[in-house]
Backbone as CSV, one residue per row, in Angstrom:
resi,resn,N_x,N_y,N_z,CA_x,CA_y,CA_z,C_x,C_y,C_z
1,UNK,39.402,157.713,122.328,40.282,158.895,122.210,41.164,158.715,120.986
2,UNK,41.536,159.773,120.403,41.744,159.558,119.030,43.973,159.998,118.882
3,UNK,44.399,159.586,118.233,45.850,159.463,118.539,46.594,160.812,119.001
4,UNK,46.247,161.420,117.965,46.380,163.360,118.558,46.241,163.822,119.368
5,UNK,44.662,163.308,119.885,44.418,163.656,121.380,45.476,163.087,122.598
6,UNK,45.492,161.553,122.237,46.643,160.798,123.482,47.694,161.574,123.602
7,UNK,48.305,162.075,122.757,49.533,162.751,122.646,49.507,163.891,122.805
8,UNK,48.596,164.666,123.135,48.719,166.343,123.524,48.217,166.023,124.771
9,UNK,47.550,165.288,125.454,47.551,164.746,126.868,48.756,164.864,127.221
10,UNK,49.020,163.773,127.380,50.694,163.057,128.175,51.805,162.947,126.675
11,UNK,52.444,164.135,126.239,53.343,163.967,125.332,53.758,163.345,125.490
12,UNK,55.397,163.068,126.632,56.338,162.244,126.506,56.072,160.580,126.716
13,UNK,54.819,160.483,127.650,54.426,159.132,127.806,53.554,158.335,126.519
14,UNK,53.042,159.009,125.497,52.651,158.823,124.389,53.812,158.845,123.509
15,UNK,55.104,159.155,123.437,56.330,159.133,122.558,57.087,157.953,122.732
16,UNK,57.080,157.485,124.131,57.362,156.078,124.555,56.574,155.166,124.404
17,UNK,55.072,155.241,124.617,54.439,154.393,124.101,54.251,153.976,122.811
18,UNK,54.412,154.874,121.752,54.190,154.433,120.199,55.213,154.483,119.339
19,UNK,56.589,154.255,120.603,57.839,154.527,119.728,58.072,153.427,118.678
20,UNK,57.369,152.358,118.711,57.601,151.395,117.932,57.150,151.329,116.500
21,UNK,56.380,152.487,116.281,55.785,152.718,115.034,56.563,154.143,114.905
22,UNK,57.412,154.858,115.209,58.675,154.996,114.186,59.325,154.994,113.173
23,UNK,58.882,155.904,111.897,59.536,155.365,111.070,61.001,154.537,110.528
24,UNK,61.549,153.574,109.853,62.732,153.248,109.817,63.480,154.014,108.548
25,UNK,64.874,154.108,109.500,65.596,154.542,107.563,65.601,153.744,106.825
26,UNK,65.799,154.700,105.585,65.630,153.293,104.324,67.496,153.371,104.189
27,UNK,68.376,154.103,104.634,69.672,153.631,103.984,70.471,153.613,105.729
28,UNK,69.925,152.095,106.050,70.339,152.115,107.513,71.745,151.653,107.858
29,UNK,72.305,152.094,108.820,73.791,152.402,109.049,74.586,150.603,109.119
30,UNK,75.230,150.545,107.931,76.088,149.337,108.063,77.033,149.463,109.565
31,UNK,76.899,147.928,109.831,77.869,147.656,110.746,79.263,146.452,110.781
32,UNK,79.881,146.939,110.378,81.242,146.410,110.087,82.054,145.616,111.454
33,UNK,82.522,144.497,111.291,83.175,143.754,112.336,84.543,143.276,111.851
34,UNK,85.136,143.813,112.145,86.941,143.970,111.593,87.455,142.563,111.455
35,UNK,87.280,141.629,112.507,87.407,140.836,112.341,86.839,139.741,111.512
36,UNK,85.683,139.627,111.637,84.338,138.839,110.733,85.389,138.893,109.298
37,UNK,85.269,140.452,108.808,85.355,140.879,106.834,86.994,139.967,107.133
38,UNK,87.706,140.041,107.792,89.179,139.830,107.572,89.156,138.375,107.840
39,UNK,88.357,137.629,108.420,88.468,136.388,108.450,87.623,135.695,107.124
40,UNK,86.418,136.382,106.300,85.648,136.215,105.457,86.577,136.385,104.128
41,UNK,87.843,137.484,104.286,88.424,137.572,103.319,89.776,136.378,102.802
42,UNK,89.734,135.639,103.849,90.791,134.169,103.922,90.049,133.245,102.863
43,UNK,88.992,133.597,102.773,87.972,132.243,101.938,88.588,132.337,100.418
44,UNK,88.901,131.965,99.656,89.193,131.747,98.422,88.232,131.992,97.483
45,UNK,88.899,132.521,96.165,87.469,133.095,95.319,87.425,131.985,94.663
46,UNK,86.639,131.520,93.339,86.030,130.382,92.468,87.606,129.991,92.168
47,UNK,88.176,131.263,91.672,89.708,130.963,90.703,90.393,130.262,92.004
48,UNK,90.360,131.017,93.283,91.308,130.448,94.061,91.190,128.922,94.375
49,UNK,89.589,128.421,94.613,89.170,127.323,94.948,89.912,126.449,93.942
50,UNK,89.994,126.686,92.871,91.006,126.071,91.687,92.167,125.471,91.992
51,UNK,92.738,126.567,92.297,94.271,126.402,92.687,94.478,126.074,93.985
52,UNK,93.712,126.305,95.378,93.607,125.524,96.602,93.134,123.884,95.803
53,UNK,92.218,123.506,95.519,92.227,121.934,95.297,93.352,121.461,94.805
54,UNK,94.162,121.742,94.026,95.191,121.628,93.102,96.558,121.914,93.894
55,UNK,96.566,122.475,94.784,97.590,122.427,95.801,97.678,121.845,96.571
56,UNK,96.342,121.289,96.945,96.684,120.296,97.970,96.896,118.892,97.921
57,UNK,96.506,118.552,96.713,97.559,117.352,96.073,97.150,117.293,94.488
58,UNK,98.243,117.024,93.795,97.898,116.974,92.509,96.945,115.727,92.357
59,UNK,97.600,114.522,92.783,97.281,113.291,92.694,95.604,113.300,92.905
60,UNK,95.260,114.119,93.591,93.759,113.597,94.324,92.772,114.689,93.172
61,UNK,93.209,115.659,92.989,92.125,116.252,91.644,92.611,115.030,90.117
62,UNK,93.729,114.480,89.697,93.515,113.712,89.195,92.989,111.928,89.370
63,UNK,92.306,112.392,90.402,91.879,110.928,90.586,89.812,111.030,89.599
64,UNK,89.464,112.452,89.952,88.619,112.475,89.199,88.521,113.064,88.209
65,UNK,89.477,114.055,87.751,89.701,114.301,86.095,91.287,113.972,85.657
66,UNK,91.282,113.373,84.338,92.372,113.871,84.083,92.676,114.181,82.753
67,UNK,93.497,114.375,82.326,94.109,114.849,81.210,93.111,114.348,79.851
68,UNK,92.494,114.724,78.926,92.348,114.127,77.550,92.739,113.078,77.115
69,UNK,94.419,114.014,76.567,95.035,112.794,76.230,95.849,111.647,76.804
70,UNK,95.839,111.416,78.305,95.549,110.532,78.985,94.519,109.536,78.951
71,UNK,93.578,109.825,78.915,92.727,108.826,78.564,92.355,108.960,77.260
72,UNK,92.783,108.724,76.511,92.986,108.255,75.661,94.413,107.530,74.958
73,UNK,94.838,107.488,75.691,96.168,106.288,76.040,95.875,104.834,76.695
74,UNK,95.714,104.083,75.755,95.778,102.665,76.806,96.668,102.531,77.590
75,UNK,96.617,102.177,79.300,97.412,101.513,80.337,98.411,100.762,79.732
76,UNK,98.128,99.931,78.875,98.755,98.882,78.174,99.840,99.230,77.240
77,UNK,99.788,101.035,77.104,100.858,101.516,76.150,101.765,102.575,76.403
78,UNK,101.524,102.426,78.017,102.489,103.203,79.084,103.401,102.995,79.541
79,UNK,104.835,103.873,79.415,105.595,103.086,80.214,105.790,103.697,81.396
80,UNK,105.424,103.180,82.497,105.467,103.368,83.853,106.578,102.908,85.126
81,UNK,106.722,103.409,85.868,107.663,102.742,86.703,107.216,103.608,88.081
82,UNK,107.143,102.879,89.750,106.954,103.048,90.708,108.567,104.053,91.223
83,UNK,108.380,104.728,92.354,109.303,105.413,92.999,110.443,104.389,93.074
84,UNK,110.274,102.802,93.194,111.099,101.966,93.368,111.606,101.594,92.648
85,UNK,111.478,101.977,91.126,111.812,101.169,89.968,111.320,100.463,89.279
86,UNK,110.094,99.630,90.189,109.850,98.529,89.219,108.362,99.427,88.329
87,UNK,108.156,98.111,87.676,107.220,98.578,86.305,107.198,97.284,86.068
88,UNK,106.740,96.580,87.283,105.576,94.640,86.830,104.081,95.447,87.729
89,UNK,103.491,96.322,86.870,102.032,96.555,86.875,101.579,97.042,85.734
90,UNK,100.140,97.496,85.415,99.385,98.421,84.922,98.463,98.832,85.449
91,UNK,98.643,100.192,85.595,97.627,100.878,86.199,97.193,102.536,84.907
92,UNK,95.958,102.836,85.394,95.541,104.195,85.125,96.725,105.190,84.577
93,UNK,97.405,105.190,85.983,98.390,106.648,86.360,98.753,106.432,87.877
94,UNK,100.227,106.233,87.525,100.549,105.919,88.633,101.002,106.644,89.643
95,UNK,100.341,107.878,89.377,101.035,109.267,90.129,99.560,109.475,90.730
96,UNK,98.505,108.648,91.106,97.366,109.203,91.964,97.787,108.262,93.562
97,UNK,99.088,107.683,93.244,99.425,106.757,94.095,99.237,107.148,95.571
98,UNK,99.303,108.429,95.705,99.393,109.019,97.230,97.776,109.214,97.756
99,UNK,97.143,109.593,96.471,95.476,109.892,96.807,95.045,108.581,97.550
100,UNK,95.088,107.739,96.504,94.719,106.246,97.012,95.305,105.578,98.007
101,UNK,96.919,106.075,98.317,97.059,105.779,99.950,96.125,106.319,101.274
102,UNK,95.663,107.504,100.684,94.789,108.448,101.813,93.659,107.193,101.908
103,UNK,92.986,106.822,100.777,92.366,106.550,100.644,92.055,105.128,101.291
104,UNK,93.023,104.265,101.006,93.551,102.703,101.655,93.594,102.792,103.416
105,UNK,94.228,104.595,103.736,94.213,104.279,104.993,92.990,104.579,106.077
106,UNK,91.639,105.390,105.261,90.623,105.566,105.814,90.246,103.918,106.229
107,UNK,89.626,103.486,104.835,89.314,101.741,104.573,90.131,101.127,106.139
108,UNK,91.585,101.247,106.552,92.191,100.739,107.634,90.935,100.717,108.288
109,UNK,90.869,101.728,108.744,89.790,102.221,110.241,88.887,101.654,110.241
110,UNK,88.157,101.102,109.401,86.879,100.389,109.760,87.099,98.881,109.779
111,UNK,88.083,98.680,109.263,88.451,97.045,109.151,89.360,96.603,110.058
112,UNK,89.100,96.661,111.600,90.063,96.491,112.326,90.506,95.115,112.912
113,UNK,89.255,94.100,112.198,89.927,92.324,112.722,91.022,92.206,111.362
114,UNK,91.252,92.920,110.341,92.641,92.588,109.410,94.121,93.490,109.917
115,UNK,93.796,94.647,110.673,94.242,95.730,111.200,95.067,95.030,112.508
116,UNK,93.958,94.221,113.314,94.747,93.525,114.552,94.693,91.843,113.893
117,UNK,94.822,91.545,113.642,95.177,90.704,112.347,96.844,90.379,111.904
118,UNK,97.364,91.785,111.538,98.719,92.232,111.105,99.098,92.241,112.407
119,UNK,99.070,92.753,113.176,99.367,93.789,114.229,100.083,92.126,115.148
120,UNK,99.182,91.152,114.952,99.106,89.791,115.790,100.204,88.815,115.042
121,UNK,99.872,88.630,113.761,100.428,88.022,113.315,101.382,87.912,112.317
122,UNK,102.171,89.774,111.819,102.990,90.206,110.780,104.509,89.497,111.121
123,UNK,104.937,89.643,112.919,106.113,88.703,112.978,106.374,87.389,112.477
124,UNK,105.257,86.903,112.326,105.603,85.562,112.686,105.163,84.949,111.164
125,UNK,104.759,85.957,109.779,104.446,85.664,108.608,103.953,84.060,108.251
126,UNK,102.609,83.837,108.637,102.172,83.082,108.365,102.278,82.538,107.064
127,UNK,101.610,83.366,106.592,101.370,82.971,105.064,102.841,82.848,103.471
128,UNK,103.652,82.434,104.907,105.288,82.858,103.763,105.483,81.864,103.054
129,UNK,105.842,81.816,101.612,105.721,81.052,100.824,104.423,80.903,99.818
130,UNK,103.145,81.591,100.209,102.312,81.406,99.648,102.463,82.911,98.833
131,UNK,102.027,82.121,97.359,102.255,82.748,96.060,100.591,83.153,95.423
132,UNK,99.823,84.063,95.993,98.349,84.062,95.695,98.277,85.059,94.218
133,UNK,97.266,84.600,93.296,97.092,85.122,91.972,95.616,85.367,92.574
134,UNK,95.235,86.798,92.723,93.779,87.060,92.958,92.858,87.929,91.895
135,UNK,92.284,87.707,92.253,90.990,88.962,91.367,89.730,89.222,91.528
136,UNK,89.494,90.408,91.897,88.231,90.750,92.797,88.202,92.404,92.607
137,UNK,87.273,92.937,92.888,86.719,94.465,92.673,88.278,94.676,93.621
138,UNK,88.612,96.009,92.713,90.197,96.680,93.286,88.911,97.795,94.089
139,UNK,89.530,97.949,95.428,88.816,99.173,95.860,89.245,99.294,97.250
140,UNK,89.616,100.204,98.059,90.187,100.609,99.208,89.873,99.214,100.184
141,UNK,88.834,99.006,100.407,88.748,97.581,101.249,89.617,96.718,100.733
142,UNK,89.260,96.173,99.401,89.916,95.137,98.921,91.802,95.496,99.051
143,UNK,92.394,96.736,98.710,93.139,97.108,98.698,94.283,96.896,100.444
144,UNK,93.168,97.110,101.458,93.762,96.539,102.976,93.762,95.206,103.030
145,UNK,92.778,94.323,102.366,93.424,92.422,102.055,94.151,92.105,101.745
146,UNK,94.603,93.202,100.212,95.953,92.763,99.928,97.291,93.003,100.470
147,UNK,97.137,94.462,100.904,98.406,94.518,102.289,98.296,93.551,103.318
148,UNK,97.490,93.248,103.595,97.143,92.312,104.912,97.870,91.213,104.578
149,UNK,97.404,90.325,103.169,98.291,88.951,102.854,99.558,89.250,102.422
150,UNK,100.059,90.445,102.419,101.391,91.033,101.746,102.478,90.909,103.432
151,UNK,101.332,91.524,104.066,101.999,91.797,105.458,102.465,90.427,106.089
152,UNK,101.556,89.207,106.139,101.620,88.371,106.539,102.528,87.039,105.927
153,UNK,103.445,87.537,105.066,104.891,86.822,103.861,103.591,86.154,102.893
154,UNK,102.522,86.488,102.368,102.559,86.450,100.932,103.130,86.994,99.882
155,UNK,103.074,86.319,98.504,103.058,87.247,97.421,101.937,87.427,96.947
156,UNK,101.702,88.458,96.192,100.284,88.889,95.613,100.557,89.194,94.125
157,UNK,99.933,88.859,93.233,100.100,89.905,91.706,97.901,89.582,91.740
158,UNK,97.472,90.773,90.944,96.156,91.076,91.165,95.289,91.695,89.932
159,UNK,94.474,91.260,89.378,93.689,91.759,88.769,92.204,92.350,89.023
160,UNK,91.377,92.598,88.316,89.764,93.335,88.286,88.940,92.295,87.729
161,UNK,88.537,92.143,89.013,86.907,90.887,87.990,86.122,91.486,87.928
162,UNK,86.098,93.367,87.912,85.184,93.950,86.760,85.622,94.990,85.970
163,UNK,85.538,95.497,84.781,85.969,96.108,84.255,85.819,97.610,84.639
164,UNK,84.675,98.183,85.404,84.215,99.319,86.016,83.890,99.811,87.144
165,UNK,84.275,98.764,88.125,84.698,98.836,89.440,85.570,99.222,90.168
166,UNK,87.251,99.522,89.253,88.002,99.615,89.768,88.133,100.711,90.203
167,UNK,89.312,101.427,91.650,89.179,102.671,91.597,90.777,102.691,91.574
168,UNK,91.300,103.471,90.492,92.232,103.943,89.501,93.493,104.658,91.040
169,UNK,93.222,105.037,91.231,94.001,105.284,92.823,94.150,105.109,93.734
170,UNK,93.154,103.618,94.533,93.770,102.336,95.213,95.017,102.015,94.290
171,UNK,94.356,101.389,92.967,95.361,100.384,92.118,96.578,100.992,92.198
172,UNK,96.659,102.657,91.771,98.313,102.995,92.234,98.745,103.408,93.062
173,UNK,98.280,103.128,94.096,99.116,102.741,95.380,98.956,101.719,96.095
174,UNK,98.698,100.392,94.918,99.369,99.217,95.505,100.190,98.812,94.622
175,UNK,100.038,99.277,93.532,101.184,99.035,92.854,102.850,99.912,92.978
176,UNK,102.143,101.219,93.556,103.741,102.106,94.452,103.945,100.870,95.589
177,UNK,103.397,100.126,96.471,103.619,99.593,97.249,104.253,98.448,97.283
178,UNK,104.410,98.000,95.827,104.868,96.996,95.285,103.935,95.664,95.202
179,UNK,102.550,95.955,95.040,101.630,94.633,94.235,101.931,94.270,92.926
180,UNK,102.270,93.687,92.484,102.050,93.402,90.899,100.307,93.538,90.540
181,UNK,100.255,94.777,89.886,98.392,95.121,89.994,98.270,95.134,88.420
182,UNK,97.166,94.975,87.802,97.084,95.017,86.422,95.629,95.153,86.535
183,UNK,95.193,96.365,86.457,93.767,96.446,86.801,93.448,98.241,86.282
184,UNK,92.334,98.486,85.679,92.061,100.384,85.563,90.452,100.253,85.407
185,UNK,89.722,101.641,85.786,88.012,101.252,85.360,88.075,101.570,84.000
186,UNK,86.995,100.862,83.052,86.940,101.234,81.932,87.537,100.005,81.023
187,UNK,87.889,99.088,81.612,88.715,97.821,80.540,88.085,97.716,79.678
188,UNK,88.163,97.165,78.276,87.752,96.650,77.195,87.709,94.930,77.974
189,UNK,87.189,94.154,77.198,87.203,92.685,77.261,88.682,91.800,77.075
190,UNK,89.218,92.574,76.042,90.457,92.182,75.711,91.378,92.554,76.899
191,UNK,91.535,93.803,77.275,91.855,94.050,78.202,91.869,93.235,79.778
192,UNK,90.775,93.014,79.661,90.418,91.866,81.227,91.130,91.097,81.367
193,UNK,91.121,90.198,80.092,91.400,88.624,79.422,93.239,89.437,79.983
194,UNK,93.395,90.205,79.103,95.632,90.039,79.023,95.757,90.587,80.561
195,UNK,95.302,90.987,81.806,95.271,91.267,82.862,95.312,90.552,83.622
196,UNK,94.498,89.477,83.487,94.188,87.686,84.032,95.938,87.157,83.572
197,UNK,95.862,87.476,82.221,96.757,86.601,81.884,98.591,86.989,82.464
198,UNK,98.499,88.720,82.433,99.653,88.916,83.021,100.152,88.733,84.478
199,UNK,99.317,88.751,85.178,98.944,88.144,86.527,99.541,86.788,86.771
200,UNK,98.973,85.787,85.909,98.872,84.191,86.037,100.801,83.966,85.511
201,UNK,101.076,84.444,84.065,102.336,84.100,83.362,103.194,85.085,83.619
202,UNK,103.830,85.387,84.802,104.627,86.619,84.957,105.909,86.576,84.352
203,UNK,106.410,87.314,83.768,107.693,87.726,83.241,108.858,86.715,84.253
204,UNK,109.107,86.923,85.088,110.103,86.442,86.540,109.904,84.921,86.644
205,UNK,108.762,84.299,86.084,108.548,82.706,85.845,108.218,82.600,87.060
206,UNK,107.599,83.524,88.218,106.523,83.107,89.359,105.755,82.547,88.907
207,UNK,104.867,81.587,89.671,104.238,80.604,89.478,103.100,80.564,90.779
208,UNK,101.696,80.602,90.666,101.259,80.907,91.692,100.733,79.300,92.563
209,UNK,100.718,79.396,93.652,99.678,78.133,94.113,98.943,78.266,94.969
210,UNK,98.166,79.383,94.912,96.396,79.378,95.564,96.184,80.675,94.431
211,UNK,94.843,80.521,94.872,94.043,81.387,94.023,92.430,82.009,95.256
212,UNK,92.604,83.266,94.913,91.763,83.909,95.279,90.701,84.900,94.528
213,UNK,89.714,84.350,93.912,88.974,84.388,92.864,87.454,85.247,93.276
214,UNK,86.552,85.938,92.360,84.993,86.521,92.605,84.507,86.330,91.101
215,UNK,83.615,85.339,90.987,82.788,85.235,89.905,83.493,83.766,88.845
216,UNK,84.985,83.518,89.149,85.612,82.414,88.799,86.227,82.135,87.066
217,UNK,86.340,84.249,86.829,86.962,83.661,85.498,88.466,83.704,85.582
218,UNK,89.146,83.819,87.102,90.514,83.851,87.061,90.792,82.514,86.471
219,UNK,89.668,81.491,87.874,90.023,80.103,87.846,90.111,79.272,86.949
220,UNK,88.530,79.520,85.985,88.848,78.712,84.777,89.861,79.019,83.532
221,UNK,90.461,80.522,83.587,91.410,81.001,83.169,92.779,80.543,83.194
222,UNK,93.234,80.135,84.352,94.455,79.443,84.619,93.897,77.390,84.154
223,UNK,92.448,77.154,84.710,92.504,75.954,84.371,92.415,75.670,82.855
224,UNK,92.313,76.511,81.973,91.838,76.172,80.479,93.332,76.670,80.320
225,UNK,93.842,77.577,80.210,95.049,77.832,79.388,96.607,77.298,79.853
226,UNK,96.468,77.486,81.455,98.027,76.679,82.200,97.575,75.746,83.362
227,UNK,97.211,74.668,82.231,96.878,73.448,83.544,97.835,73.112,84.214
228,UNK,99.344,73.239,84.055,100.290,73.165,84.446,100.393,73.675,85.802
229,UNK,99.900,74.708,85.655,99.683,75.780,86.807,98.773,75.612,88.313
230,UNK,97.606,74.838,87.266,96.502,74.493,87.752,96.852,73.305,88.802
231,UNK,97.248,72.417,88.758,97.873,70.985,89.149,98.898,71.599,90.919
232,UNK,99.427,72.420,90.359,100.491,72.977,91.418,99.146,73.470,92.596
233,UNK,98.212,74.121,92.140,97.749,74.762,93.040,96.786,73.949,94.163
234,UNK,97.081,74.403,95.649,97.349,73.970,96.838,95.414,74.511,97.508
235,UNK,95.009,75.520,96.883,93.835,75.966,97.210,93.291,77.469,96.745
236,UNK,92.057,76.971,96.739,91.194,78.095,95.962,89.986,79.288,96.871
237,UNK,89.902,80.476,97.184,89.033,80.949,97.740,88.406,81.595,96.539
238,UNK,86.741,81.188,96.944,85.684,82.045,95.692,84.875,82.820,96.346
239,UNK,84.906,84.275,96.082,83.947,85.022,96.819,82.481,84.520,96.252
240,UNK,82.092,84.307,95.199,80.742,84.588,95.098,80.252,83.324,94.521
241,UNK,78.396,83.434,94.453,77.704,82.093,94.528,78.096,82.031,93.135
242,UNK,77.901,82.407,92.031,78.587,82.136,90.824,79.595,81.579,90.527
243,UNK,80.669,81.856,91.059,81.938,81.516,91.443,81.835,80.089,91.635
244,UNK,81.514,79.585,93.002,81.107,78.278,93.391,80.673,77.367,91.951
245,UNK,79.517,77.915,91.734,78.941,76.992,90.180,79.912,76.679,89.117
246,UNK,80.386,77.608,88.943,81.483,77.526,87.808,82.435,76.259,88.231
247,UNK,82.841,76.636,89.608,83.933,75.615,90.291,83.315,74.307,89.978
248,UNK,82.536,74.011,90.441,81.612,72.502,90.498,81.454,72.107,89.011
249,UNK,81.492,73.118,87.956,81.134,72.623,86.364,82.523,72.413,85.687
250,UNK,83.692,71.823,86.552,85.232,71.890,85.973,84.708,70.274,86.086
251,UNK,84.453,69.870,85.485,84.258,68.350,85.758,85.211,67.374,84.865
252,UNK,86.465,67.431,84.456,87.294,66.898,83.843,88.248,65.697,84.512
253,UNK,87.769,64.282,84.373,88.285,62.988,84.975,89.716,63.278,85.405
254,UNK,90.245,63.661,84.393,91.603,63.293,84.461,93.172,64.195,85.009
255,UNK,91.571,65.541,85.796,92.112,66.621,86.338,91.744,66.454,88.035
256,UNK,93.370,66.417,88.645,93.135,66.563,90.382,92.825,67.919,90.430
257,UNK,91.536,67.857,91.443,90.993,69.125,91.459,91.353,69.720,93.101
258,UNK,91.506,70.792,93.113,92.152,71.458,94.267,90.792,71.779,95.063
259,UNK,91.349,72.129,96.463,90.045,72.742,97.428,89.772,73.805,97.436
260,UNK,88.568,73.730,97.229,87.964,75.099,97.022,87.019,75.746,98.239
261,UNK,87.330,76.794,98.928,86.406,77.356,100.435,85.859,78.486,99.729
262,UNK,84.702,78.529,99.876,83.794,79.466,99.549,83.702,79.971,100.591
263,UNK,83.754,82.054,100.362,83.525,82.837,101.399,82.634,83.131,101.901
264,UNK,81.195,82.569,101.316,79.499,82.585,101.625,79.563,82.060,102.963
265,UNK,80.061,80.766,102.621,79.392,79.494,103.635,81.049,78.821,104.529
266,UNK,82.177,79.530,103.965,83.453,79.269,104.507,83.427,77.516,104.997
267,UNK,83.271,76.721,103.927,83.291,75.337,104.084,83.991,74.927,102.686
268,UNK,85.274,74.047,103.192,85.967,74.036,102.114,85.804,72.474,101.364
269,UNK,85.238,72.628,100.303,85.230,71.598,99.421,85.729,70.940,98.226
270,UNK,85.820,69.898,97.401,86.428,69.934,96.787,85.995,70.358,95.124
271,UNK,86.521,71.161,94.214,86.524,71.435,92.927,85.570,70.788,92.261
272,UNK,86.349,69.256,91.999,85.642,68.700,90.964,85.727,67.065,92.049
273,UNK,85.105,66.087,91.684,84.780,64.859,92.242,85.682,64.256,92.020
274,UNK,86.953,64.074,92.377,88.391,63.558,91.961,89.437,63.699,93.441
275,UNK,90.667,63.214,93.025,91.560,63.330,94.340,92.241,64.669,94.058
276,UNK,92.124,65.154,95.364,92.661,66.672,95.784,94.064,66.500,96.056
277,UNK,94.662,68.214,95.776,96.096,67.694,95.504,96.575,67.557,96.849
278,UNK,97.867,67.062,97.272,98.541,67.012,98.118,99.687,67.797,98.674
């Protein structure tokens, strides 16, 4: 039976049956939800997205751009000073200081044996009196070690044992926090070297006696230029297997060599084949 026919049969039951082939409009009726457009209209345009990032902290859009002629300013030819006054660091820019607190306090959360750590042992400042000269990748982890030995009555002053590792907004906000930090990504060589060195010979005639070292050019740094320094010191931690080697190739008779615990194998040995200090 042919379609014409079905439908002059049983009209209305043939109008229901093939209602689905129906033509559609082509300019079909928008449907508007008052709420939806008015909540869609809260979203920020490209320009706004601008000025929302930028409002919500300055510090944290300059942690990944900043200024030109900012960088192109050496650290080294800044004069800087923390909310507190002081200005015994170098950093980047010391106004990303708040980003890199956000940042220091995520790092908290996952590191919670240094976290209950403090929490156990901040009364009772273990570590008081100890004067540590360190240097190791600056970076939100590393950045909760150094509060951690800060928390626990150390002192800390700190450098970068790499030149492109660092992240520029940890460093200033441990240096708002009061680290003596001398560290930015991007160092020159020269740069490294007077970072080590401002660290080790501080202005205030601190004087460090342990050392907390990765790769071991703090160590031979203080041992080649202030053996003086070297002699005082009470003990050495080396993060890395490099580190270790270097330690073992200080082979100088007439130098007491300090103990050295490697963080690989956490077995503390001595420097060089000589009497350890006392």
């Amino acid at each position: 039976m042919s379609l014409p026919d079905a439908v002059a049969a049983d009209e209305p039951a043939a109008a229901e049956k093939f209602l689905f082939m129906a033509p559609v409009s082509k300019t079909p009726k928008k449907i508007q939800f008052a709420d939806d457009m008015q909540e869609f209209s809260k979203f920020p345009t490209k320009t706004g997205r601008r000025s929302l990032s930028r409002s919500i902290s300055q510090s944290s859009t300059d942690s990944y751009s900043s200024d030109s002629s900012d960088d192109e300013t050496s650290p080294r030819d800044k004069q800087q000073i923390t909310s507190k006054g002081s200005a015994d660091f170098c950093v980047k820019n010391i106004k990303q200081a708040d980003f890199g607190r956000r940042e220091i306090e995520i790092a908290e959360q996952e590191m919670m044996a240094l976290i209950s750590l403090r929490k156990r042992a901040q009364g009772e400042k273990p570590l008081l009196g100890a004067k540590i000269v360190g240097c190791t990748h600056i970076t939100a982890q590393t950045g909760v070690l150094i509060e951690t030995l800060c928390a626990l009555g150390a002192q800390c002053r700190w450098s970068a044992c790499n030149i492109y590792s660092t992240q520029n907004e940890v460093a200033a906000a441990l240096a708002e926090s009061g680290v003596a930090i001398f560290a930015w990504k991007g160092e020159s060589e020269d740069d490294f070297w007077w970072c080590i060195d401002r660290c080790v010979n501080a202005d205030s005639g601190w004087q460090a006696n342990m050392i907390l070292d990765d790769g071991g050019d703090l160590t031979h740094w203080v041992y080649k230029k202030y053996p003086h320094v070297y002699k005082q010191i009470r003990g050495i931690v080396e993060e890395s297997v490099t580190g270790v080697h270097r330690e073992f190739g200080l082979k100088n008779p007439s130098f007491q060599g300090a103990t050295v615990c490697t963080v690989l194998s956490s077995l503390p040995s001595p420097a060089v084949p000589s009497q350890k200090n006392s």
